[in-house]
Structure formats: C-alpha cells, structure tokens
C-alpha positions as CSV (number, residue, x, y, z in Angstrom):
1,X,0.0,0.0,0.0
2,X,2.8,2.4,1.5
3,X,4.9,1.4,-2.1
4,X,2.1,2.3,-5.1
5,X,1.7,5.5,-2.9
6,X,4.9,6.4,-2.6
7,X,6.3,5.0,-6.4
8,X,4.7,8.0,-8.5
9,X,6.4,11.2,-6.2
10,X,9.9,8.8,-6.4
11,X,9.4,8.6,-10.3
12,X,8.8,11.7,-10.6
13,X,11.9,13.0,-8.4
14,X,14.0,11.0,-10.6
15,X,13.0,12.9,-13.8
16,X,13.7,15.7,-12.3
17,X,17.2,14.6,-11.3
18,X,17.2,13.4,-7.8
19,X,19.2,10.6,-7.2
20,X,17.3,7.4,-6.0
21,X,18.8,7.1,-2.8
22,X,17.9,10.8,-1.9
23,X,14.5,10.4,-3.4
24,X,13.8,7.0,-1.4
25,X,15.2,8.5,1.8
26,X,12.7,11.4,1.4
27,X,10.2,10.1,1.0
28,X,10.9,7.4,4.4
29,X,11.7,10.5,6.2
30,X,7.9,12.2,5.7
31,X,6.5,8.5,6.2
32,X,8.6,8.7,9.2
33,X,7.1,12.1,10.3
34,X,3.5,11.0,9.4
35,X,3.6,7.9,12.1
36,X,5.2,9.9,14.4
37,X,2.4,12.3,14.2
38,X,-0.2,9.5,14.5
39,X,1.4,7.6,17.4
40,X,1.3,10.8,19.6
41,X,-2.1,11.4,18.3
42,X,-3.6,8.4,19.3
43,X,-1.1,6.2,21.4
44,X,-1.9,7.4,24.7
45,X,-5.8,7.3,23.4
46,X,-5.3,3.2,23.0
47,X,-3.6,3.3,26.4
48,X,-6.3,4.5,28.3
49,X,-9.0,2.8,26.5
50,X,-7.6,-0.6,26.8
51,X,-7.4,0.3,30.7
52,X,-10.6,1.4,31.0
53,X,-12.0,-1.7,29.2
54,X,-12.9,-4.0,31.9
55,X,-15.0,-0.9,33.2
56,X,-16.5,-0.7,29.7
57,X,-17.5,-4.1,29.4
58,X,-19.2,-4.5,33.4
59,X,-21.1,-1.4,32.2
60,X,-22.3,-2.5,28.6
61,X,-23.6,-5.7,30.5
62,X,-25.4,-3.8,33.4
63,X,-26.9,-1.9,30.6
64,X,-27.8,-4.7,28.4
65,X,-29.8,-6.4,31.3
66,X,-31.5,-3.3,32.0
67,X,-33.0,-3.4,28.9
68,X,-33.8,-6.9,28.9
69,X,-35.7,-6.0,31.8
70,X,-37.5,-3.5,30.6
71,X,-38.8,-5.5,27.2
72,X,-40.1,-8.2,29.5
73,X,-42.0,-5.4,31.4
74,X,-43.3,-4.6,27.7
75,X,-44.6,-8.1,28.0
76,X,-41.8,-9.8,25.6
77,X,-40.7,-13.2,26.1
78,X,-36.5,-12.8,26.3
79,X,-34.2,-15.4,28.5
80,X,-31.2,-13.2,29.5
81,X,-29.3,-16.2,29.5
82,X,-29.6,-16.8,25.9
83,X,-29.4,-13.3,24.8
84,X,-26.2,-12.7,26.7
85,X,-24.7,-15.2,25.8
86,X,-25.6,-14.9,21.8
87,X,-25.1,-11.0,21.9
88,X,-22.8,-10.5,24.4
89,X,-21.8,-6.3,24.2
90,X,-18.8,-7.4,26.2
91,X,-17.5,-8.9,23.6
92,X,-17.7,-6.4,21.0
93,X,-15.7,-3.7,23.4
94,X,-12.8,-6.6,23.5
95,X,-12.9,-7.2,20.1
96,X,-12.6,-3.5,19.6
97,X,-9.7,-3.6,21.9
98,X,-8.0,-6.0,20.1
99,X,-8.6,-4.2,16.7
100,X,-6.8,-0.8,18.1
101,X,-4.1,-3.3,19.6
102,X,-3.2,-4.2,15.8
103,X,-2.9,-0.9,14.6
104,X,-0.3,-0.2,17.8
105,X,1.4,-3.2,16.7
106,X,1.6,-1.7,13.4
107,X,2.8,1.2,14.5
108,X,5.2,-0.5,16.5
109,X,6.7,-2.3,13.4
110,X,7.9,0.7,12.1
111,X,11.8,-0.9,11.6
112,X,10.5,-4.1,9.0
113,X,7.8,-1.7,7.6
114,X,10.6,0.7,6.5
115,X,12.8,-1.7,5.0
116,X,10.6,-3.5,3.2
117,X,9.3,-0.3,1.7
118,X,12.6,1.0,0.9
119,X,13.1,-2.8,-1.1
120,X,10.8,-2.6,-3.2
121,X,11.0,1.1,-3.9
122,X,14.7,0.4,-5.0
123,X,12.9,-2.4,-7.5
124,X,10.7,-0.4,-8.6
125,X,13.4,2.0,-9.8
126,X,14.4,-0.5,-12.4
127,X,11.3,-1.9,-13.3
128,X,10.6,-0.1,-16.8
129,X,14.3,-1.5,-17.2
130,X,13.1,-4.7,-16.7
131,X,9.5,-5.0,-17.8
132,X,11.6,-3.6,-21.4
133,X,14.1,-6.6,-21.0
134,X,11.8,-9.1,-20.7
135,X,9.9,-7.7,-24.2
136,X,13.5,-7.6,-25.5
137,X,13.1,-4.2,-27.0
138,X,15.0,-1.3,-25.0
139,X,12.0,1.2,-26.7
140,X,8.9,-1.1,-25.8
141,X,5.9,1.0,-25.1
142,X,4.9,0.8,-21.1
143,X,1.6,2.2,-21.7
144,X,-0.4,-0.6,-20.6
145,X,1.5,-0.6,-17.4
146,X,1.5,2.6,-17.1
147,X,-2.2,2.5,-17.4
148,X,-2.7,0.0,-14.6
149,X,-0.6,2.2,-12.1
150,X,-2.7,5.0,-13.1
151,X,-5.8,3.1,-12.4
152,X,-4.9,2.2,-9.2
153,X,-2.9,5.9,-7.8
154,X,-6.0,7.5,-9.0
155,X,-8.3,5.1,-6.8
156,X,-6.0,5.6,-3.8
157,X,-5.9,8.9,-4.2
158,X,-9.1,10.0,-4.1
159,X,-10.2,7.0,-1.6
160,X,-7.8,9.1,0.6
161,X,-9.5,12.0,0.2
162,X,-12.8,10.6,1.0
163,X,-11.7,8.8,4.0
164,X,-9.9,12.0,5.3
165,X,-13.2,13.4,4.7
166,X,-14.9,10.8,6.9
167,X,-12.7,10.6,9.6
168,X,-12.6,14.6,10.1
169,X,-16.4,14.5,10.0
170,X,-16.1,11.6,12.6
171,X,-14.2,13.2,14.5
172,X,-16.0,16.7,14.8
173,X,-19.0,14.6,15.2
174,X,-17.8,13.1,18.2
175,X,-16.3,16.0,19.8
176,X,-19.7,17.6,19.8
177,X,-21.7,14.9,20.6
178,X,-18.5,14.5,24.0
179,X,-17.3,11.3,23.3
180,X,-13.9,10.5,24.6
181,X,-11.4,9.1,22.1
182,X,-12.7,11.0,19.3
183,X,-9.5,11.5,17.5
184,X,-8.9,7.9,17.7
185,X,-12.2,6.8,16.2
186,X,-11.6,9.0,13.6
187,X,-8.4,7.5,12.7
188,X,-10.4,4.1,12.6
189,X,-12.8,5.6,10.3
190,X,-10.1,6.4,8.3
191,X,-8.7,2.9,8.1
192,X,-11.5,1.0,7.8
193,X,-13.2,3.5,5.0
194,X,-11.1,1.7,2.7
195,X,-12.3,-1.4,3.4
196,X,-15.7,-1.9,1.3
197,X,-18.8,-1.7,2.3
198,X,-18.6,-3.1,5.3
199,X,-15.8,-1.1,6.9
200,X,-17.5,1.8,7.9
201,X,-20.3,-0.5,9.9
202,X,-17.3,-1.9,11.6
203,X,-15.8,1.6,12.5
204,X,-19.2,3.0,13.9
205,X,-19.7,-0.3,16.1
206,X,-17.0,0.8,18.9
207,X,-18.1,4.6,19.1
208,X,-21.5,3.7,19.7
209,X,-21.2,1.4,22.3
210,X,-18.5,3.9,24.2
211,X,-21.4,6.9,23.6
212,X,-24.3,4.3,25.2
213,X,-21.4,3.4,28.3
214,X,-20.7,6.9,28.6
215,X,-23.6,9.2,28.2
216,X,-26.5,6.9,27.6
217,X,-28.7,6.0,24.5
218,X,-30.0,9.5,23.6
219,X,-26.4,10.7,22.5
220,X,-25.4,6.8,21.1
221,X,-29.0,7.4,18.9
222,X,-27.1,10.4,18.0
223,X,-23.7,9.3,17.2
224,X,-24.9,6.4,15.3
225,X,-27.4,8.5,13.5
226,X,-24.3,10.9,12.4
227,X,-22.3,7.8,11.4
228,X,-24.8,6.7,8.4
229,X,-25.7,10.2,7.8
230,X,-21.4,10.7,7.1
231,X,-21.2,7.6,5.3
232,X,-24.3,8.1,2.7
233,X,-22.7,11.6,1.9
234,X,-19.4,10.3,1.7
235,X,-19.9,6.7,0.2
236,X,-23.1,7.8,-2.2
237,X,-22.8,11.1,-2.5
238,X,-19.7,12.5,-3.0
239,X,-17.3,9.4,-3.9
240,X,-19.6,8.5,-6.9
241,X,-18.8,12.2,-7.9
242,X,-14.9,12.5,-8.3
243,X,-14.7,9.4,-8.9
244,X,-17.0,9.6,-11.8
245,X,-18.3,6.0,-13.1
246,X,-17.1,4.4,-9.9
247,X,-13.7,1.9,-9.4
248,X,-15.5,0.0,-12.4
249,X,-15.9,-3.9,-10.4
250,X,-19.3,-5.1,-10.0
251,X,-20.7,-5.5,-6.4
252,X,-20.4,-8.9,-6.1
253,X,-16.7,-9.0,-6.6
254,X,-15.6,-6.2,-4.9
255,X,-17.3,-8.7,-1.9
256,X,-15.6,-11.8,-3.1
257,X,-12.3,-10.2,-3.8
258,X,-12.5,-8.7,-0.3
259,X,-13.2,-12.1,1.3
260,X,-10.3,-13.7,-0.7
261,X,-7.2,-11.1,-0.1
262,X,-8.9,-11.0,3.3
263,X,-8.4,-15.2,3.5
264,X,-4.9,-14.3,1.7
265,X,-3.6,-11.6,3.6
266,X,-5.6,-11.4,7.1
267,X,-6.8,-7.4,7.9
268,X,-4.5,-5.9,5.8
269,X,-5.8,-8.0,2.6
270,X,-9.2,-6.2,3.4
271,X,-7.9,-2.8,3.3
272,X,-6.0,-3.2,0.2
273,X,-8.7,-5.8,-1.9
274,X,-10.3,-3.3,-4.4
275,X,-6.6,-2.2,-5.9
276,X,-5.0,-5.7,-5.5
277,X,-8.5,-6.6,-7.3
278,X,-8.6,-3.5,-9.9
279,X,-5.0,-4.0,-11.1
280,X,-5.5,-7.9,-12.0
281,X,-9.0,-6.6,-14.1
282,X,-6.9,-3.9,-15.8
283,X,-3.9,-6.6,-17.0
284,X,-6.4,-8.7,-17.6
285,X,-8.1,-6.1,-20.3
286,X,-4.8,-5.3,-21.8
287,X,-4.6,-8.8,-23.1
288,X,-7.6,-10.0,-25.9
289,X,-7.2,-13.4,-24.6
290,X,-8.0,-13.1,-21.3
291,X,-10.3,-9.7,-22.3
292,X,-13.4,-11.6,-21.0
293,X,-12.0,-12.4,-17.7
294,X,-12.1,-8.9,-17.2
295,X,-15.6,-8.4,-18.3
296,X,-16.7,-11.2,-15.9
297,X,-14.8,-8.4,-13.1
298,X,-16.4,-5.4,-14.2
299,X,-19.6,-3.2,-13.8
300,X,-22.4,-3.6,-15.9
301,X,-21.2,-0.3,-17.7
302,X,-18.0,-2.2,-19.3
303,X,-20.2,-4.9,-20.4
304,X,-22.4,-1.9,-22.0
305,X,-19.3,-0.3,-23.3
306,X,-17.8,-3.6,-24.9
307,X,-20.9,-4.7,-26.7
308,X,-21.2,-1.0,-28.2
309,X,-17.7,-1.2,-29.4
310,X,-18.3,-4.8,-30.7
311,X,-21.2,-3.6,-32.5
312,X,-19.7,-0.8,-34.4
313,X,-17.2,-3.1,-35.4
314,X,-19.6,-5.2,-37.2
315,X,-20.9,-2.2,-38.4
316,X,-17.5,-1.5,-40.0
C-alpha cells in the first residue's frame, strides 16, 4: 500500500534529477514524520481505553440487562441467559480492543515496515528497465502498465480523500456529541473506509457502544445516527462524484475479492482488496485473450461499453 503510494512522487523525483537514494530516503523520512504524528495522536488514546476496558464491558452488561428488563416489562418473552450469551456487548468492546491493539502493533513495526518499503521502492526503480528486457526491446511502449498504475494511484488517491473526509467528519462529530477518544475513532474511520462496504459499519460499532457506556442512549441514537448520515454523503454522494463511473468492479466481486485477499492476507488484505483486485482486471483487459475475464470483473457499464464497441465493429 505504503509502495504504489509512494512509487509516483519517487518517479517523478527522478526525472527531475534526484538521485534514487535521496528520493527514497525522502520520502521514508515524511513517512517517518507521518507515524510519528499519528502515534502521539492516538497512542496514549489506546492506552487508556484498553485500561478502562474492563469498566467498559461490566457497564455494557449492566446496561444490556436493563433493557432486557425492561422488554419483558413490555410483555416480551427474552431469556437473559440466551441473549447474553448470543449477543454479548462485552465482547464487542474486546474485540474493539484488540482491533486498536493491531494498529499499535503496526505502529510499533515501524523498523520491518521501513525496509521492506525501501526494497521494493529500490525495484521499482528498475522496473521499466526490466519490464523492457523481458519484451527484449529497449524502446517497448509501457503504456499498458503505465495505465494499470494509473488506475490504481487514482483510486487511492481519491479514496484518501474521501476517508480524510470521513474521519474529520467523525471526529467533529464526536467532539460535539463528547465522546472520549474521538481522534482515535476517527483515525479508525479512516482505516476501515477503505475497506468496502462493510468497513464503515465496523468503524461505527466501537463509538457507539462507548457513547451508550458513557452518556446513555440519547447521544449513542445520535452518534450512530451521524455515522450513516457521514457515510451516505461520503460513500453515495460524494465518492460517486470524483470518482466519476465508480472503481468499475461489479458488487459482487468487490465482496468476493475482499473475502479472498482478506483469507490471503488477514486485515491488511481487506484494506488493500479493491486495488489488488482493480489492477489484475486492468492486466487482464490489456490482453484480448483473457479480455473476458475482465468483463466477468467489471460493472455492468464495461459490459455496455464492450458490446457497443463490438457492435460498431460489425458495423465496419
């Protein structure tokens, strides 16, 4: 992830006559400054949360009986046995726990991160070199390739933008609202934005709970009421706008492809499915013999788009 957004500023440091080694150690220097700047945002936040957890999770059970309680007062027919122990709220504060304790532990990795970034930058260097060799012509075009990193800086870029968009919103939303942590849920939103569909459900779960613990269900109402309201004007609203006809994968395999790198690569297969996924659909197009594969990948639209093209060949 870190590498296809750091290759297009090192390319184009080079043209402009920057040795590679200065270039690459640039650009670790601002990555660097960047998680330095997010540990002392949010490092003490994960502290004291993960403290406070045991608190957190007596609480979300006290609360979760009351209600109980109060439906069977309403005449409903719930065993608080069976409900606690199918939907236990405990559980979902620990398992928020242990999702901020991966991203400390990624933050914490900083030394293997850094290397293996600065590899394959120093590959990627080469690669026109090579991608040329292996064509065995020294002027071979790179457009295709060039097309598929284009594709996929362009998704990342503005998927960025959008989830800096949601996490500010987030966060501001939270502050408001007085909900502790709200820097650090706002990261989260960041991080899980990119993960489709799904990922911003998973990054409101946390917050609400900690609202309902902290200042009751009127203001965890709120919160997750601001949560969808930030995610249909992100996710429908404004993404489909920059990013004009969409990242141009149907819906279903955006969900498979997420599942699979997901299987592949654990959490961090999730986050990066929808380029791993895009880039395999665009090589896939560059080649008519396996053109159909990426039709099978795409949105309706390419399929539209192809038999349009197909028919003014005929045409022809």
């Amino acid at each position: 992830f870190l590498a296809i957004i750091c290759a297009p500023p090192l390319f184009w440091m080079r043209k402009k006559g920057v040795p590679t080694v200065i270039s690459i150690l640039l650009l670790v220097l601002v990555l660097l400054g960047l998680e330095m700047l997010f540990a002392n945002l949010i490092g003490s936040s994960i502290n004291e949360f993960s403290n406070n957890l045991p608190h957190y999770q007596v609480r979300l059970r006290e609360l979760t009986s009351s209600y109980i309680t109060w439906f069977k007062a309403q005449g409903f027919e719930i065993s608080n046995e069976v409900l606690l122990e199918n939907l236990d709220p405990g559980k979902l504060m620990h398992y928020s726990a242990n999702m901020l304790g991966s991203l400390t532990a990624l933050l914490t990795n900083t030394f293997m991160i850094v290397l293996t970034l600065v590899f394959i930058l120093s590959e990627a260097a080469g690669f026109p070199d090579k991608i040329r060799a292996m064509h065995g012509n020294s002027n071979a075009s790179l457009d295709e390739y060039g097309e598929i990193m284009q594709g996929v800086n362009k998704y990342l870029a503005l998927k960025t933008m959008t989830s800096l968009a949601t996490g500010i919103l987030v966060t501001v939303l939270l502050k408001i609202i007085g909900v502790n942590f709200a820097i650090m849920w706002g990261l989260v939103a960041v991080l899980l934005n990119f993960i489709p569909t799904i990922g911003s459900i998973i990054a409101a779960i946390p917050a609400v709970l900690l609202a309902l613990v902290q200042l009751g269900a009127g203001p965890a109402a709120w919160v997750a009421g601001g949560y969808l309201f930030i995610n249909i004007l992100i996710g429908n609203v404004l993404e489909p706008k920059i990013m004009g006809s969409g990242i141009g994968l149907s819906a279903l395999v955006i969900f498979i492809s997420m599942a699979f790198w997901g299987w592949v690569l654990g959490p961090i297969g999730m986050l990066l499915s929808i380029p791993l996924t895009m880039t395999c659909k665009i090589a896939l197009a560059g080649n008519p013999k396996t053109r159909w594969l990426a039709l099978l990948l795409g949105s309706n639209r390419d399929a539209e788009m192809a038999l349009k093209e197909a028919q003014l060949e005929t045409k022809r």
